[in-house]
N, C-alpha and C positions, 0 to 999 in steps of 0.2 A: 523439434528442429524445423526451422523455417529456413529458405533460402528466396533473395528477392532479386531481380535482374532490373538495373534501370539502365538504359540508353540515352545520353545525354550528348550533344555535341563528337559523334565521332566517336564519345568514349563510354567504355564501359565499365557501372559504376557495378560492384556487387558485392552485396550486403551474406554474408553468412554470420547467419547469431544461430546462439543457442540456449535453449535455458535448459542447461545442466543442470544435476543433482545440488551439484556446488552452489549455483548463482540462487538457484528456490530457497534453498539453506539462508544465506545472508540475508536475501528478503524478509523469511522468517524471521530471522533476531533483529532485524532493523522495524519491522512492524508491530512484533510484539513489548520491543525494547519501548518504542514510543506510545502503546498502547497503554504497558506499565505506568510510564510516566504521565499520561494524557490523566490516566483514572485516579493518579494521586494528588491532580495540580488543583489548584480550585474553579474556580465560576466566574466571570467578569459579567456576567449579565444573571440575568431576569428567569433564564430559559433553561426549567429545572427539567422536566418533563422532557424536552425534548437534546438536553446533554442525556438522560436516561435512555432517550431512543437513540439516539446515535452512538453509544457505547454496547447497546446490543446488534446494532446493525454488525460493527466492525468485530463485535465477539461473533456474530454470524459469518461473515465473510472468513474470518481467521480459522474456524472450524470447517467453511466451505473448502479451504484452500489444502487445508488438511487430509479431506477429505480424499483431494483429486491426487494431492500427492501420494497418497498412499495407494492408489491405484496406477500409478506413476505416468497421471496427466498434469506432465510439466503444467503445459501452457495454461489450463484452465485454473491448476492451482497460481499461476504467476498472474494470473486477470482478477482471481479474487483478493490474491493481497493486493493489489491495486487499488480495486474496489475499497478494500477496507482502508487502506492509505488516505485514500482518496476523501474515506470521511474522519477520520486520524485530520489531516488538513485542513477541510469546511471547518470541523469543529475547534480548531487553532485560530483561522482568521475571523469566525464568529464571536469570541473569546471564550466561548461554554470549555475550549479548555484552556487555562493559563499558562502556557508554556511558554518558553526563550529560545528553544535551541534548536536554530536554524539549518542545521543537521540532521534534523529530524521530524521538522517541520516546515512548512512556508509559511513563517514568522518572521519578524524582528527584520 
């Protein structure tokens, strides 16, 4: 749990998030859902070797994320599905993966 105070004009803005059991959970199915999908889709390039590196990076962060949840460090397991997201995406707008769905990607 994080809490952030900002001061803006007189007023005050404040941010209370939290990354709940619940919210890690959905992240979970939405990174591994798209991870499912990233490792079934084909190739749009060249770059075999390193669609091969970047399916173990994100299988690494997915096990990092696991990791921390299970120790129940929300936040670090919520930074590494990110992390893995994050190359879930690169490897979408590179095309090493061929995907469409904008839901689960920054594609299309």
């Amino acid at each position: 749990m994080f809490r952030v105070k900002y001061i803006k004009k007189d007023v005050l803005w404040v941010l209370m998030d939290k990354i709940t059991p619940e919210k890690l959970e959905k992240y979970f199915s939405v990174t591994k859902n798209a991870l499912f999908i990233a490792e079934r889709s084909g190739n749009r390039t060249k770059l075999i070797e390193e669609r091969k590196d970047f399916l173990d990076m994100i299988k690494r962060y997915v096990s990092d994320a696991e990791h921390f949840a299970k120790k129940k460090d929300f936040v670090n397991a919520f930074a590494a599905l990110n992390y893995a997201h994050g190359w879930l995406d690169a490897g979408a707008r590179l095309g090493i993966f061929d995907v469409h769905d904008n839901r689960l990607f920054t594609v299309d």
